[in-house]
N, C-alpha and C positions, 0 to 999 in steps of 0.2 A: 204119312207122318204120324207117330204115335206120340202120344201125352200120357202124364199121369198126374192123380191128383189125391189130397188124403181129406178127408173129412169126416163127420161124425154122421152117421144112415140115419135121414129125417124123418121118411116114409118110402113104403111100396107098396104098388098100387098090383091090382092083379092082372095076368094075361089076358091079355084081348085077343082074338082073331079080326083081324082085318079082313081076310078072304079065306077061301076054303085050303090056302096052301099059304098063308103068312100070320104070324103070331108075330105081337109084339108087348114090354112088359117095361114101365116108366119107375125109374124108384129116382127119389131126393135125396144130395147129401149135403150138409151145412158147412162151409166152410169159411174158418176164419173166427176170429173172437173179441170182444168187445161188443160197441154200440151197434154197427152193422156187421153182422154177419149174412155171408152171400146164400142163397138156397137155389143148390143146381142141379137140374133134372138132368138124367140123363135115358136111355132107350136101349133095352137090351131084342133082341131079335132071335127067331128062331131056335132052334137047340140050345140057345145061351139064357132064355129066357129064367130057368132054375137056376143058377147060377146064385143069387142073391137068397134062396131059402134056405142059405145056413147061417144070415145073417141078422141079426136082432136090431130092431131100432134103437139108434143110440148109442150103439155099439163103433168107432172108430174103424173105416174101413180105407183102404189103396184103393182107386181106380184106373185103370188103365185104360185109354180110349183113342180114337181115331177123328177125325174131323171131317165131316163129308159134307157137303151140299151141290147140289143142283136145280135147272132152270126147270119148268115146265107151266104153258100157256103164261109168261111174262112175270111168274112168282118164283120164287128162292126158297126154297128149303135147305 
């Protein structure tokens, strides 16, 4: 199931390697205006990880995303 979402790019954070074969790469994007505005992290992965270095904080951006989670040892991700 795909989503998308618009918001204005809050921060990115740099790529991490989790293991010797997985990268992963967190950026925030603000959305909504007035007194609360939400701040939503999202998780780019592998080869998608650059993706986001042509983007300027602050700068108004589309997101496109997927929804995943799973069990492991009795916790949710």
């Amino acid at each position: 199931m795909s989503f998308e979402v618009e918001g204005k790019l809050h921060k990115v954070f740099e790529t991490e390697s989790k293991t010797q074969t997985f990268q992963a790469r967190e950026f925030v994007i603000e959305i909504g205006d007035g007194n609360y505005p939400q701040f939503v992290k999202f998780q780019l992965t592998q080869d998608r990880c650059a993706l986001i270095d042509s983007f300027d904080t602050g700068q108004q951006i589309k997101v496109f995303f997927d929804l995943r989670g799973r069990e492991w040892n009795e916790k949710y991700f």
